[in-house]
C-alpha positions as CSV (number, residue, x, y, z in Angstrom):
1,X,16.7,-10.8,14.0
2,X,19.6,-12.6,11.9
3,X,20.2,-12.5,8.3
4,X,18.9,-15.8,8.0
5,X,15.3,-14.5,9.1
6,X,15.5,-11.6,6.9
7,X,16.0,-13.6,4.0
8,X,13.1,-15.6,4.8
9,X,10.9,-13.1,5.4
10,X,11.6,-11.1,2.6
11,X,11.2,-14.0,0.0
12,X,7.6,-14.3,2.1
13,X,6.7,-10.9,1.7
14,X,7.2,-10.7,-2.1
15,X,5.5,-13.8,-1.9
16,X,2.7,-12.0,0.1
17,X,3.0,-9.4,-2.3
18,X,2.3,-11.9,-5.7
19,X,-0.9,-13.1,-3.9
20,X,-1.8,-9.4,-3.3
21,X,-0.8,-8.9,-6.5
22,X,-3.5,-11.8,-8.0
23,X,-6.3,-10.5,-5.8
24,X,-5.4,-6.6,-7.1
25,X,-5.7,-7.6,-10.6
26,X,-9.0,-8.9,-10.2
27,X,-10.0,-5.6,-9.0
28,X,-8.3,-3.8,-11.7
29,X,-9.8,-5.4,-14.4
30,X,-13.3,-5.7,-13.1
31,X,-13.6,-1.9,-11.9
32,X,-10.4,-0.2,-13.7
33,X,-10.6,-1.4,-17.7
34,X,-14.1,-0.2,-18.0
35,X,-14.0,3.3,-16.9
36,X,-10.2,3.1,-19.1
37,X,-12.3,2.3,-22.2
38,X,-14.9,4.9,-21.7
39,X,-12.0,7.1,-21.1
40,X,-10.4,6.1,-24.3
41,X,-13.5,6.5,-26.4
42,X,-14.0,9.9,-25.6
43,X,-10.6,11.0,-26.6
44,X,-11.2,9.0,-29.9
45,X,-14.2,10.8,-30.2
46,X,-12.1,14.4,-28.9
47,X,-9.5,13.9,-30.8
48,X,-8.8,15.1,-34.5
49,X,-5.1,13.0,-34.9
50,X,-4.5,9.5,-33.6
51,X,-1.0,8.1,-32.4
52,X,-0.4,4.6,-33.7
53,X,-0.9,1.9,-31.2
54,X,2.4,-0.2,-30.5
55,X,0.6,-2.7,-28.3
56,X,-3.0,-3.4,-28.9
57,X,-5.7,-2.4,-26.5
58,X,-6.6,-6.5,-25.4
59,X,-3.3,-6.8,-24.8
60,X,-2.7,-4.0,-22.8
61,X,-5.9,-4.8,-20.9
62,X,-4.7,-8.5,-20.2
63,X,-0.9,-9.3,-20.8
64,X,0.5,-5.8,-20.0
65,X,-2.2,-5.4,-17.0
66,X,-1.2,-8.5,-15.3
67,X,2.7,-8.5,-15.4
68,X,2.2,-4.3,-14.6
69,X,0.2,-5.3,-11.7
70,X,2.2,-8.9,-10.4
71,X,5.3,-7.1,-11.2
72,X,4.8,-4.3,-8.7
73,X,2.9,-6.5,-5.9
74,X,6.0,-8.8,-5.7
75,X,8.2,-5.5,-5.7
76,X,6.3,-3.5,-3.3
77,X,6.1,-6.8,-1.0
78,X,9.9,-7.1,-0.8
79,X,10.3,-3.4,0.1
80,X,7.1,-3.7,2.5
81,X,8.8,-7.0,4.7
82,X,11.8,-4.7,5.0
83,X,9.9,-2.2,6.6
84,X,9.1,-5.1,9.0
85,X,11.8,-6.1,10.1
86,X,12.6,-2.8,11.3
87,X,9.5,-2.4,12.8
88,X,8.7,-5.4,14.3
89,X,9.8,-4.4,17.9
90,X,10.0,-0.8,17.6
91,X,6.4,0.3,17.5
92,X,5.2,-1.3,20.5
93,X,4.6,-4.5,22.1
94,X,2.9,-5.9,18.9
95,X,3.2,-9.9,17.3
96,X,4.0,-10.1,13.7
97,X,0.5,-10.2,12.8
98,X,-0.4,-6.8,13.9
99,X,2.7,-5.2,13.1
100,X,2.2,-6.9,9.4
101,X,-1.2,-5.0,9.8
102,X,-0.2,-1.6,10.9
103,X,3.2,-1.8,8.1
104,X,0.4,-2.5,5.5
105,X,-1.7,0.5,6.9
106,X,1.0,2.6,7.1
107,X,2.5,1.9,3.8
108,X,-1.5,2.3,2.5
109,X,-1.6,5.8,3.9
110,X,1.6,7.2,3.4
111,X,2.3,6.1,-0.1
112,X,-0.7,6.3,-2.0
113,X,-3.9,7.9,0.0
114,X,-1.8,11.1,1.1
115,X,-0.3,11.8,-2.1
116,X,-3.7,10.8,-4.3
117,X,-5.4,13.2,-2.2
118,X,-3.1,15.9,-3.7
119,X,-2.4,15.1,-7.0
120,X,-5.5,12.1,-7.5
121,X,-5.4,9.8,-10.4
122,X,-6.2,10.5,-13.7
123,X,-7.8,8.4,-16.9
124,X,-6.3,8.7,-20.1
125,X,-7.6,11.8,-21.9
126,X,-7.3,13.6,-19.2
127,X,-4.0,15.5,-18.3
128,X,-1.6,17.4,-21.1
129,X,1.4,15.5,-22.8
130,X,3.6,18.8,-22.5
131,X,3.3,18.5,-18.4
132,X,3.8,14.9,-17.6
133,X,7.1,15.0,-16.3
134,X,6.5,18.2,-14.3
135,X,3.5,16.0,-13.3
136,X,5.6,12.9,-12.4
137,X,8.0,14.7,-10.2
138,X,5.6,16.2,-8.1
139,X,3.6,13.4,-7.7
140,X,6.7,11.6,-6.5
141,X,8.2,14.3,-4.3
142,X,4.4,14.0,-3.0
143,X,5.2,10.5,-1.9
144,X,8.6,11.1,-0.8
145,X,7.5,14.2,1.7
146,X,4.6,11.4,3.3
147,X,7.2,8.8,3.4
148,X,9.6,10.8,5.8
149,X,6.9,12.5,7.4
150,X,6.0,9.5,8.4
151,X,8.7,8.5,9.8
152,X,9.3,11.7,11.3
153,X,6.1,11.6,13.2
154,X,6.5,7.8,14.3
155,X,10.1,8.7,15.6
156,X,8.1,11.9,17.4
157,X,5.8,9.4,18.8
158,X,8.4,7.6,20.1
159,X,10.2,10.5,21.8
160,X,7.0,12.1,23.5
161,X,5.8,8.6,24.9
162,X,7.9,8.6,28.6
163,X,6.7,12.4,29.2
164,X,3.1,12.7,27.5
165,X,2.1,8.5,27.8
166,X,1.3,6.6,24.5
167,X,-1.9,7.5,23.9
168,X,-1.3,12.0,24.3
169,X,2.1,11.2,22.5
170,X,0.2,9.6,19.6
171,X,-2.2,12.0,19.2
172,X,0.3,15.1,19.0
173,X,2.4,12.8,16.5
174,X,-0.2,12.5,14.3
175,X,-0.8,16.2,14.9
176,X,2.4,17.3,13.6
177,X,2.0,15.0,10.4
178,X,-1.1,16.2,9.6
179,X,0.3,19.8,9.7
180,X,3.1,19.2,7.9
181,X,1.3,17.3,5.0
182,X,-1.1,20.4,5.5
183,X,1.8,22.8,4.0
184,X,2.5,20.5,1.7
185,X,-0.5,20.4,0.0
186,X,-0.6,24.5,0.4
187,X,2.8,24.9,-0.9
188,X,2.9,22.5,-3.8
189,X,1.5,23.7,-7.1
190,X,-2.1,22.4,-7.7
191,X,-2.8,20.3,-11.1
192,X,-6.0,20.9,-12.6
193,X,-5.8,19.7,-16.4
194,X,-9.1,18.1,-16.5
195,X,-10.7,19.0,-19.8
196,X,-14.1,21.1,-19.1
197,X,-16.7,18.5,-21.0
198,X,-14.8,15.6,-19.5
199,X,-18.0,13.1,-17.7
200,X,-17.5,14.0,-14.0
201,X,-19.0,10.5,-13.3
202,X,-17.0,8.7,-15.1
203,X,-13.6,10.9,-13.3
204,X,-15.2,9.8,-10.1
205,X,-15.6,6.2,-11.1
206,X,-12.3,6.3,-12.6
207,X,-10.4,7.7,-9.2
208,X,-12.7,5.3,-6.4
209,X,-11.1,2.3,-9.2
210,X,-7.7,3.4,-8.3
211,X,-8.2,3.8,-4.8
212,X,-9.6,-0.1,-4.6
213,X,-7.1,-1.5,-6.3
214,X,-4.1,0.1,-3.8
215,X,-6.7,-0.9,-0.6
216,X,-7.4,-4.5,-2.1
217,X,-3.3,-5.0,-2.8
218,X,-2.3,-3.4,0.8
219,X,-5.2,-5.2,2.9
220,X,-4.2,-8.4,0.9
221,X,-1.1,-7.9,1.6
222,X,-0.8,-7.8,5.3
223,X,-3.4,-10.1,5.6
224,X,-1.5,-12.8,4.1
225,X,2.1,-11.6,5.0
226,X,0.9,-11.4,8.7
227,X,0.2,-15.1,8.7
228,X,3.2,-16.2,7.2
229,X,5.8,-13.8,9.5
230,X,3.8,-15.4,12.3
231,X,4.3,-19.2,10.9
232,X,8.0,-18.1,10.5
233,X,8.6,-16.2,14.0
234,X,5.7,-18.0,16.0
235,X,5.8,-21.5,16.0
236,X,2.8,-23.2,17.0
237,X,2.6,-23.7,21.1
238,X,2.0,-27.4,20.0
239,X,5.1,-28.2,18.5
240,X,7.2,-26.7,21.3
241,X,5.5,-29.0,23.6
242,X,7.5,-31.2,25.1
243,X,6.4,-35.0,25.2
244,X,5.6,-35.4,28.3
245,X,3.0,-32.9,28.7
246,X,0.6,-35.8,28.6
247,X,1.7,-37.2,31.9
248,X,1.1,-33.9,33.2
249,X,-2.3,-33.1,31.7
250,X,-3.2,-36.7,33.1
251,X,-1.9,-35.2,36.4
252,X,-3.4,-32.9,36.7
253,X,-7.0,-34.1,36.0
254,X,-6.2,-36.8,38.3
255,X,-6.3,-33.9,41.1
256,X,-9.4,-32.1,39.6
């Protein structure tokens, strides 16, 4: 693959990532701002001081919401095409389409649904100001320990394949991830700063929110992305044709 096709397929993917992006956003503001309200009302109702606002809550629920959300699709997209362009090739016999597909999976698993499972997300009101950068950090070491897991266990894969087959090499890759991310979560300190009359429902609500809008952005994602890598690196049989193919098709249902 030349530079020339990385190029194009990275402006593709954050263009991928902008229409994930739009279709994330819907999400986000039809299941996420509601349970962020509630969430908000009961630490107005909880709480005897209030900060002052710098940005108003409509605006943070519209303006900030969107470019937050657009912001981080386009971003996330570039970074994601990258990815394929060193995969595509290297994890099998697969077109652009369903190595688009398992990148997006991938990316879905490793980066967010591995590390929420440890250290889930949270509404506001819940979680205490004094620990959010101890918070922070191991949330992102989270990532960064599924990330090269990950990429542990694919190279693994690889590695096993000529003595176990694909399939037994697979399944012991997977193996060793799982155990590893299995210390992990045993090793890494626990966070548990939910406050004790907190709605449970509304937590719940609150967390299944999150998780849509990271599925809706990834699935988008290599959904679209797959078709335009595949319009890029696949041109249509059609156009390659050359035009004589006619004569031959009359050929050859002159003979049938």
């Amino acid at each position: 693959m030349n530079s020339l096709s990385v190029r194009a397929l990275l402006v593709r993917g954050m263009l991928a990532g902008l229409a994930a992006g739009l279709l994330a956003l819907i999400v986000a503001y039809v299941l996420g701002e509601p349970r962020v309200d509630a969430a908000i009302d009961f630490e107005d109702a909880h709480a005897h001081e209030h900060g002052e606002e710098v940005f108003s809550r409509t605006l943070q629920s519209t303006g900030g919401l969107a470019t937050g959300v657009l912001v981080f699709g386009v971003a996330i997209g570039g970074i994601a095409a990258l990815a394929f362009c060193v995969a595509l090739g290297r994890i099998g016999r697969f077109g652009p389409r369903a190595t688009a597909a398992f990148v997006s999976l991938g990316a879905l698993l490793t980066v967010y649904v591995v590390p929420f499972l440890k250290y889930p997300a949270n509404p506001p009101s819940v979680g205490d100001p004094d620990t959010i950068g101890k918070r922070t950090a191991l949330y992102f070491l989270m990532i960064a320990l599924s990330v090269l897991l990950a990429v542990a266990a694919v190279i693994l894969g690889k590695r096993l394949a000529p003595r176990l087959g694909n399939w037994n090499a697979t399944v012991a890759a997977s193996a060793a991830f799982l155990v590893a991310i299995g210390l992990a979560y045993a090793f890494l300190p626990a966070v548990n700063e939910v406050p004790k009359d907190f709605p449970a429902m509304l937590l719940w609500k609150f967390r299944l929110a999150a998780l849509a809008i990271q599925v809706t952005l990834w699935v988008g994602f290599g959904l679209v992305f797959g078709h335009l890598a595949e319009r890029l690196l696949v041109p249509k049989a059609a156009a390659a044709e050359p035009r004589g193919t006619g004569v031959d098709n009359s050929k050859a249902a002159a003979v049938h």
